[in-house]
C-alpha positions in Angstrom: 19.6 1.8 -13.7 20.8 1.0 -10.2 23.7 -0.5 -8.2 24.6 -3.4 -6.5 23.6 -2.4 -3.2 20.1 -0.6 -4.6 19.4 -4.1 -6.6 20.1 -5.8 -3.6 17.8 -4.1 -1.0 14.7 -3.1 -3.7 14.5 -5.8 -6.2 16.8 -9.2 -5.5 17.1 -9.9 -1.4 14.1 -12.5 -1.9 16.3 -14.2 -5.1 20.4 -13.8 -3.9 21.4 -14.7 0.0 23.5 -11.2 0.1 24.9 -8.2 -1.4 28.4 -9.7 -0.7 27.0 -13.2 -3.3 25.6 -10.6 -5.2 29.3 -9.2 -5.7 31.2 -12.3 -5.9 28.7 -13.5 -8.7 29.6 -10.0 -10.4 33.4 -11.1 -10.7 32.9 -14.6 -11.2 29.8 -15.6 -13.3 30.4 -15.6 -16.3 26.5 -15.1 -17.4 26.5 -12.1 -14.9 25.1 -9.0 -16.5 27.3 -6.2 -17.6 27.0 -2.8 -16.7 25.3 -0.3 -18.5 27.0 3.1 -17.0 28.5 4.2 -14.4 28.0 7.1 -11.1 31.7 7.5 -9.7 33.2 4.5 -9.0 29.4 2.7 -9.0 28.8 0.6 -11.9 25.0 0.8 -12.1 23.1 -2.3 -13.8 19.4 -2.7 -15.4 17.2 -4.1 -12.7 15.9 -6.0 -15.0 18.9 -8.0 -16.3 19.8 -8.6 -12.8 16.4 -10.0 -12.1 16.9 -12.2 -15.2 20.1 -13.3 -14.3 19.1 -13.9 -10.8 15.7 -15.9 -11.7 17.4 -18.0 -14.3 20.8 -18.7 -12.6 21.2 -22.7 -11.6 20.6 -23.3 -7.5 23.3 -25.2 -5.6 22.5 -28.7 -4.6 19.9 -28.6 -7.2 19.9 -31.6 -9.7 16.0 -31.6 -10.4 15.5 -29.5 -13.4 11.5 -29.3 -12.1 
């Protein structure tokens, strides 16, 4: 389990433009995984559900589904 930031810089910086998309996709995609517990205020994530999410998420401007 890790947080945003950790997800960011170890497994999704080649996938996601930022940490700060990474956030706004947290409070606005709907098909954004939940979180699965929580260190302080940190709500941590599976890095694997993120890397999901982030792999099979639709790309802007793209209309080609190949």
């Amino acid at each position: 389990m890790v947080g945003l930031r950790e997800a960011y810089d170890n497994h999704l910086s080649d996938i996601v433009t930022s940490l700060e998309a990474l956030r706004w996709a947290r409070h606005n995609d709907p098909d954004f995984p939940g979180p699965v517990d929580k260190r302080g205020a940190e709500f941590l994530y599976r890095a694997g559900g993120l890397k999901k999410w982030a792999r099979d998420r639709p790309r802007a401007g793209t209309t080609d589904p190949d």
